[in-house]
Structures are given as structure tokens and as C-alpha cells.
C-alpha positions as CSV (number, residue, x, y, z in Angstrom):
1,X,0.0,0.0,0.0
2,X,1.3,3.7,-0.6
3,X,2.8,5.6,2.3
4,X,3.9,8.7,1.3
5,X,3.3,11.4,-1.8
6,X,3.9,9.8,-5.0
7,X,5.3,13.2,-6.4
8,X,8.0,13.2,-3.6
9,X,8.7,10.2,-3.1
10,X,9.1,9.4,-7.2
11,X,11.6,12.2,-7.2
12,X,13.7,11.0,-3.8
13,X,17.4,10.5,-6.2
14,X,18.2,7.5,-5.5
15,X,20.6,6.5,-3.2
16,X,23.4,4.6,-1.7
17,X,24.2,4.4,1.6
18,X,27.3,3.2,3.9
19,X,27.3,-0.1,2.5
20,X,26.8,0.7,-1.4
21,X,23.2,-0.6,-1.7
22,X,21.4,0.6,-4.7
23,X,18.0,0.1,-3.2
24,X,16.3,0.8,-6.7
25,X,18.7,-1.9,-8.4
26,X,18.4,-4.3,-5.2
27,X,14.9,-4.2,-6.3
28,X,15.2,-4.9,-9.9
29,X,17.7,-7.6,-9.2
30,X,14.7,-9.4,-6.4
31,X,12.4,-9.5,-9.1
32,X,14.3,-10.7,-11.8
33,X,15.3,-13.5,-9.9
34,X,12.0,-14.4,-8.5
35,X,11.1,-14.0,-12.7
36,X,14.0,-16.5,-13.8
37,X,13.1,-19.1,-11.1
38,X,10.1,-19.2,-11.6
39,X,9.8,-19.2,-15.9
40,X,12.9,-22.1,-15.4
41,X,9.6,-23.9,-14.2
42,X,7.3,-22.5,-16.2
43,X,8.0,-20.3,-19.1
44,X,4.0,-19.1,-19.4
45,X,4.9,-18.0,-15.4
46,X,3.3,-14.9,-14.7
47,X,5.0,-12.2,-13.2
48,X,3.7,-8.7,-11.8
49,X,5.2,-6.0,-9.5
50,X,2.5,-3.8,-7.9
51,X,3.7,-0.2,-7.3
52,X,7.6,1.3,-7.1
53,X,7.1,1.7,-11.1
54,X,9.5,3.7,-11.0
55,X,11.7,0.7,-11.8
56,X,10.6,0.5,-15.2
57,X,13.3,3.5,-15.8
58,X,16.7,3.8,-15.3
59,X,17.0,7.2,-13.9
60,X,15.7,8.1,-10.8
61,X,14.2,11.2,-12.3
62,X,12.4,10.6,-15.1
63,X,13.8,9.9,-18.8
64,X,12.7,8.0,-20.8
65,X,15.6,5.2,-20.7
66,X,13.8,2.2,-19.9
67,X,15.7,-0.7,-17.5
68,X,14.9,-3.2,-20.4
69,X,16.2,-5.8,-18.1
70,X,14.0,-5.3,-15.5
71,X,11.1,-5.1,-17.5
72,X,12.2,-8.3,-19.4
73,X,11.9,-9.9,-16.3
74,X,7.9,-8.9,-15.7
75,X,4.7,-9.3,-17.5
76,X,2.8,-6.4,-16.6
77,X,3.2,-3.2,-14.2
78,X,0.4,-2.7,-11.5
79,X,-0.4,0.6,-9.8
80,X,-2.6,1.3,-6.9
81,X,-4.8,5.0,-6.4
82,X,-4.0,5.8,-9.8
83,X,-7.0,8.0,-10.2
84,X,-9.2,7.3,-7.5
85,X,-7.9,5.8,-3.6
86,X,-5.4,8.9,-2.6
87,X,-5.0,10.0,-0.3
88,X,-8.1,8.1,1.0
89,X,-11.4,5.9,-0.4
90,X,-13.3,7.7,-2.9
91,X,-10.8,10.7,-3.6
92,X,-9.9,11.5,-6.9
93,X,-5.7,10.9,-6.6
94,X,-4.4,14.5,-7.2
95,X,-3.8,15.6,-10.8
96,X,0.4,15.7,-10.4
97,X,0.5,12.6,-8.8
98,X,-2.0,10.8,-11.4
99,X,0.5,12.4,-14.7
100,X,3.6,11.3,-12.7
101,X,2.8,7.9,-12.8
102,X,1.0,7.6,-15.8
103,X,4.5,8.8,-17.6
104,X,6.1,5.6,-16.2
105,X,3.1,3.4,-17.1
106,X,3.2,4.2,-20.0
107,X,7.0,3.9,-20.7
108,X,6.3,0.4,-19.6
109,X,2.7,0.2,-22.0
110,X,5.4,1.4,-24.7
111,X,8.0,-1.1,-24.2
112,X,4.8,-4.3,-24.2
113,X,3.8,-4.5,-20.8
114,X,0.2,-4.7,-19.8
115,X,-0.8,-1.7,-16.8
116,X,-3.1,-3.0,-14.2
117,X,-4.5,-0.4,-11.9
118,X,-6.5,-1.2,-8.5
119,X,-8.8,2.1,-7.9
120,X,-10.2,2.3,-4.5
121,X,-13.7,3.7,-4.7
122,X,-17.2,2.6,-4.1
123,X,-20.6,3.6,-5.8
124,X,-21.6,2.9,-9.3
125,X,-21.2,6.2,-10.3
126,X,-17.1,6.3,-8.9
127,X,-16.3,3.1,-9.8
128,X,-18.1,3.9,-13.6
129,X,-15.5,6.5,-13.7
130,X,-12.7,4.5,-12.9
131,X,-13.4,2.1,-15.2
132,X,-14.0,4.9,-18.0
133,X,-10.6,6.8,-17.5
134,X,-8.5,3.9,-17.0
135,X,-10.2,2.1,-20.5
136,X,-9.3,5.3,-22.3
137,X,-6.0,5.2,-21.3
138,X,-5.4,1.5,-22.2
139,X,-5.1,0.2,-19.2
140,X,-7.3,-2.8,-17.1
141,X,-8.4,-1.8,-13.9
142,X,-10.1,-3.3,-11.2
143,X,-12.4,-0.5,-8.8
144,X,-12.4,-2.1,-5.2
145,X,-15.4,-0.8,-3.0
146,X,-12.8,-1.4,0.0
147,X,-9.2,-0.5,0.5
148,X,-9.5,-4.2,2.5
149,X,-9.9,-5.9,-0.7
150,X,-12.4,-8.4,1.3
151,X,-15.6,-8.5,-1.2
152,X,-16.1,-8.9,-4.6
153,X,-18.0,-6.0,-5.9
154,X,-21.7,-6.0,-6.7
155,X,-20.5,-3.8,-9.8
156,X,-21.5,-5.8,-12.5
157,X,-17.9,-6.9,-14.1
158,X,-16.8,-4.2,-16.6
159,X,-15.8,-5.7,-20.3
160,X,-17.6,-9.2,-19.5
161,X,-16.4,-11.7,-21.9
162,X,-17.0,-15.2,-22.8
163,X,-13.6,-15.9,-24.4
164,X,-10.7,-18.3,-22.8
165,X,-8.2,-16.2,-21.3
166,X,-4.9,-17.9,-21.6
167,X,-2.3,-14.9,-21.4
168,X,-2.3,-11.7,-19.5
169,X,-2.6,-9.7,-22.7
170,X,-6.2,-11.4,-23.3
171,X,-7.7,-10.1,-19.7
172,X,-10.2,-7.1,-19.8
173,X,-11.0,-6.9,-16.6
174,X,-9.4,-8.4,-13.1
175,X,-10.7,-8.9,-9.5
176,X,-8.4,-8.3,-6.3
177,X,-9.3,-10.1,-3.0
178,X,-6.7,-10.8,-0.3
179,X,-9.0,-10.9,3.0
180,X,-11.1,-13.8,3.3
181,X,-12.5,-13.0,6.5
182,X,-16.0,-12.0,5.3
183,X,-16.1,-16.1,4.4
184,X,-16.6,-19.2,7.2
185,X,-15.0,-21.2,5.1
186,X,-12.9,-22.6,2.2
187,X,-15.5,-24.1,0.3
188,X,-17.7,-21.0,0.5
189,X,-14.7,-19.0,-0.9
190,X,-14.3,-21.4,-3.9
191,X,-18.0,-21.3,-4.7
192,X,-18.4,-17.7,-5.1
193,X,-15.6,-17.2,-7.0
194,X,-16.1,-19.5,-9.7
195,X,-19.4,-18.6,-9.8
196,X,-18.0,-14.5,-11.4
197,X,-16.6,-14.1,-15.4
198,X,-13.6,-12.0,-14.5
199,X,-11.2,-13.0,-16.8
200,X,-8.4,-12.8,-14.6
201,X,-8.4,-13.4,-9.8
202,X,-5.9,-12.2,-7.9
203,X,-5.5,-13.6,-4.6
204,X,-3.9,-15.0,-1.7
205,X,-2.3,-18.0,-1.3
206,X,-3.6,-18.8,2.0
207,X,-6.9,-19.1,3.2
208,X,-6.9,-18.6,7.4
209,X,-3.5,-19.9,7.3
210,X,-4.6,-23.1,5.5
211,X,-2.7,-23.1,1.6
212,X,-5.1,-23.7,-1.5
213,X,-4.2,-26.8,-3.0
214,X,-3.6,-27.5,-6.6
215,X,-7.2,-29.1,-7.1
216,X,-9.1,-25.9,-5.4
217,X,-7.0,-23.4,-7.8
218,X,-7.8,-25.7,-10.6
219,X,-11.8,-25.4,-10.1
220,X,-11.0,-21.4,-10.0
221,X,-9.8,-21.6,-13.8
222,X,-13.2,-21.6,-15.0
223,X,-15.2,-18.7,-15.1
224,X,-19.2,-19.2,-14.8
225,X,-19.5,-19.3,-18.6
226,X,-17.2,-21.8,-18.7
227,X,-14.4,-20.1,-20.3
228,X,-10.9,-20.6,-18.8
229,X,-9.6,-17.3,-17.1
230,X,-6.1,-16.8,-15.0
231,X,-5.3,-17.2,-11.3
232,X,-2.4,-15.4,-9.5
233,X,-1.0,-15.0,-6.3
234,X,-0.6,-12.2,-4.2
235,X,3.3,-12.0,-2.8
236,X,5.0,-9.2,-0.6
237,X,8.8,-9.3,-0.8
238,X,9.6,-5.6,0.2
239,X,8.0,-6.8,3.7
240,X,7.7,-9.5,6.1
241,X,4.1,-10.5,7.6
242,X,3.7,-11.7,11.5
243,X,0.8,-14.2,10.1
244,X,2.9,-15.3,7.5
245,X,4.2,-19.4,7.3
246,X,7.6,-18.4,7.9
247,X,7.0,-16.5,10.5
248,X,9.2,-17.6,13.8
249,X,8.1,-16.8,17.6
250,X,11.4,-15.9,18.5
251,X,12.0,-12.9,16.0
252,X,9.3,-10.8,18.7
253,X,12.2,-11.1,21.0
254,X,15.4,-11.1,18.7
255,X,15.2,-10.4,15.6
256,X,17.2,-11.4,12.5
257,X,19.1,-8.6,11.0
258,X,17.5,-8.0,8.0
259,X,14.2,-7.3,10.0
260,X,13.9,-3.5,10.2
261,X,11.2,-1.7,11.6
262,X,7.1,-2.2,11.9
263,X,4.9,-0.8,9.3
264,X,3.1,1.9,11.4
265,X,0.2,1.8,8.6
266,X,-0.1,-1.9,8.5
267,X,0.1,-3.6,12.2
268,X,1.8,-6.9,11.6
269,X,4.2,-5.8,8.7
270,X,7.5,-5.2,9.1
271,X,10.3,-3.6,6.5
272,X,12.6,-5.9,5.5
273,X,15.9,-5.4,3.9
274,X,14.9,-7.3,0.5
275,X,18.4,-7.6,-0.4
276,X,19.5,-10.1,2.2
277,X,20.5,-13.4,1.6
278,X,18.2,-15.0,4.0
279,X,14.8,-13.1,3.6
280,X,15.4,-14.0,-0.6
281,X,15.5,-18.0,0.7
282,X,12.6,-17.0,2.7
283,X,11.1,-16.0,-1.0
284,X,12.2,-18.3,-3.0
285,X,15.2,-20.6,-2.1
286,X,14.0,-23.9,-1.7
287,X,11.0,-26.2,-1.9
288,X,9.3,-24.7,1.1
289,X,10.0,-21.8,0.3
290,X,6.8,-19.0,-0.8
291,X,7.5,-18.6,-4.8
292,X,7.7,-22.9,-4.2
293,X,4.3,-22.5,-2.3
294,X,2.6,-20.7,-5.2
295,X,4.0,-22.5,-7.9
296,X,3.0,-25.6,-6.0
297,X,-0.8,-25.0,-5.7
298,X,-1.0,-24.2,-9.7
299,X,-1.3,-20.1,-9.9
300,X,-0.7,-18.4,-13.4
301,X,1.7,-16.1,-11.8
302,X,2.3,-14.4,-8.8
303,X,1.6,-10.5,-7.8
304,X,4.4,-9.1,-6.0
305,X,4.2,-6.4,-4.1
306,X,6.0,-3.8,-1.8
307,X,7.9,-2.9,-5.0
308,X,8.3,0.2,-3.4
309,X,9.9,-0.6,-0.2
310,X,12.5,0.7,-1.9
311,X,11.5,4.7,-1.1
312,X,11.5,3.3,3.0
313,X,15.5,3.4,2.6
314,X,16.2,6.1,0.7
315,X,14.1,8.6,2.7
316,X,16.3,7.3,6.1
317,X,19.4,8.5,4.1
């Protein structure tokens, strides 16, 4: 989720510190790894970053000199409160901070990528809107009645299709739900999804701390009309999660070192220094570890997010 002004943030130059780290780069390089491990697998392997797109350039003011390698890496670019969410549900995201990210979204529209954007308003009127500006602008967007992203909207689904959706570039229209709490159980969860056309679900991997299996995400790859849609996995790397499997009781007491600092926004989430050795095999180095999870229990692709953790270290600089 964003913290801080997009405008001033965006701008921050990057930086090193004492010990030479290129946040920025350190960020590109996570995801480029989690991209090759992952397409080794599965070449079709989906791969999204949500947020920090200031990646998608080289320069940590804008040019437009795109980091080809990083966005080799990825599939698509995802953007949060891109025109409605900021600084709050149902605001209209101020008109600098809207034409300051659009310019890197659309570097990475120019260089093939796909934009996803999560607006966070509710009301068929705001959520219309969404929808409308983000269509003109060529990107697919997704209006969530709740910054908790715990309900699938009774806004009919925007761009319904009955066509098999087999690649990101086929989606029209996407649904994001992370909080199950509103369900009692699994089964209920399953049902209601795959009873909703959006071509495209991203999600968590969990369900109360219980991991969808294979056979659950398999009944989610048809939509109601029968056509096949996508499934991916929601994944934070620039933070650790207190609820999360790998999770131990004894960091409340003593940490490890690449544990930072807790999120004051999100209770539970702590900044991480993404660069470490052990918080990437945490990520993805072995068969227990989360990108092994994911890939595991038969997701499209995986959603990856606290892209921007990067901005937490540069503004302590």
C-alpha cells in the first residue's frame, strides 16, 4: 500500500548508503530473480510487480531510458490510487501525482507490458469513472469498494467476456481479494468465485493460514461461462508478515538482522531489507519456500508487491 506522496517520493534521487546498496537496483535484481526461477519452471509464469514503477526507468528522475532488463523480467506493471484511492477511499488521486505515474506506465505500455491499476472507490457512479478513465488510457483496472480488498463487488464486471483467457494480454477486466475473513469457510470462498466471469483473480495464497491446494486453484480456472480465465498470487517481498508461514516466535524477542522496523500503517508488517541473503530464501530458495508454495498449488503467476519498499531506505538517508 502507498505511504507517502507519490510526487515526492518518485523524485527522492536514488541513493546509496554506507554499504553501497542501490535500493532501486536491489529491487530490480529481487524480481528478476523471482522471474527466472520461476519461468525455469514454467515459461508461461506470470510475473507482476505492484507499485515502485519507478523501476521500469533507469533514472531516478524521469527519462525515458527504460531498465529493459528489469522489464524483461515482468509481465505487466500494477499501480494502486492511480486516479481514484489517494489520499483516501473515494478521492480523486491528485492531478500531479496521477501524470507522474501515468508517464512511467506508459513507458512500460510502450515497451509491451500490460498496466493493471486497483482504484479504490465505491458507488456505481465512482467506480463507472474509474473504469471509464483507465479504459481510455489503455489500461485494465479493477475499482475495489474497500481498500481491505475483502468483497467482490456488486458492480457488474466491466468488459464481461465469454472468451478463454490464456495470457495476461487477453484479460479485460481483473478482481483483487486478499481478506477472506467475510467467508466461514474454504468451500464457501471457492464457490463464489467460480461462480463471477472476471477474466483474470488475484489472490492469496492462503486461506486462514490453510494453503489452496492444486485441485481448489484448478476449479478457479473456470469462469461461470465456462471459459478458462487466469489465477495469481498475491506475494509481498519488500515486507515480512507476522501471520505469514515463515513466520518464527522468536524474532518478537530477537530479531534477525535483515528485519527492520514495523509498518506503522499496517500492524503486523515489518520492512525488510529485500536484499538479504536469507529473507530471498525465505522467498524463494527452496521447496518450502513461498514462490515454491505458489508454484506448487498451480497459480498463473504471482503479484508481487512492496515494489516500493524501496523509497523506506532512501528517505532514512
Amino acid at each position: 500500500m502507498l505511504c507517502c506522496l507519490f510526487l515526492s517520493c518518485g523524485e527522492h534521487m536514488a541513493q546509496e548508503s554506507n554499504n553501497n546498496v542501490d535500493y532501486r537496483q536491489e529491487m530490480r535484481e529481487f524480481v528478476i530473480e523471482i522471474s527466472e526461477i520461476a519461468k525455469e519452471e514454467n515459461p508461461n509464469f506470470i510475473v507482476v510487480p505492484q507499485n515502485g514503477v519507478q523501476l521500469v526507468s533507469k533514472e531516478s528522475k524521469f527519462k525515458k531510458t527504460p531498465a529493459l532488463d528489469y522489464l524483461n523480467a515482468i509481465d505487466a506493471v500494477a499501480q494502486e490510487d492511480l486516479f481514484y484511492g489517494y489520499p483516501k477511499l473515494n478521492k480523486i488521486t491528485p492531478k500531479a501525482d496521477n501524470l507522474y505515474l501515468r508517464k512511467y506506465l506508459d513507458l512500460a505500455k510502450d515497451e509491451g507490458k500490460q498496466v493493471l491499476v486497483t482504484d479504490y472507490c465505491s458507488g456505481f457512479k465512482l467506480m463507472k469513472n474509474s473504469y471509464k478513465l483507465n479504459e481510455e488510457n489503455n489500461y485494465t483496472s479493477f475499482a475495489a469498494p474497500r481498500r481491505e480488498l475483502d468483497r467482490i463487488p456488486t458492480y457488474p464486471v466491466f468488459n464481461e467476456n465469454n472468451k478463454n483467457i490464456s495470457h495476461l494480454s487477453e484479460a479485460k477486466n481483473f478482481l483483487y481479494l486478499l481478506n477472506y475473513a467475510e467467508y466461514s469457510s474454504k468451500y464457501d470462498l471457492i464457490t463464489e468465485l467460480a461462480f463471477t466471469n472476471y477474466d483474470l483473480i488475484i489472490m492469496d495464497l492462503f486461506f486462514h493460514n490453510e494453503a489452496f491446494t492444486a485441485e481448489d486453484i484448478q476449479k478457479l480456472k473456470k469462469k461461470k461461462n465456462g471459459a478458462e480465465r487466469l489465477v495469481i498470487s498475491y506475494l509481498s517481498i519488500g515486507e515480512a508478515e507476522d501471520y505469514r508461514f515463515y513466520w518464527e516466535e522468536n524474532w518478537n524477542s530477537k530479531s534477525p538482522t535483515w528485519l527492520v522496523e514495523e509498518n506503522p500503517e499496517w500492524e503486523g508488517n515489518f520492512k525488510v531489507e529485500y536484499w538479504n541473503a536469507d529473507w530471498k530464501d525465505l522467498i524463494y530458495g527452496s521447496e518450502n519456500a513461498y514462490l515454491s508454495k505458489i508454484i506448487a498449488a498451480g497459480f498463473d503467476g504471482v503479484y508481487l508487491d512492496i515494489i516500493d519498499g524501496y523509497q523506506y531506505f532512501e528517505d532514512r538517508e
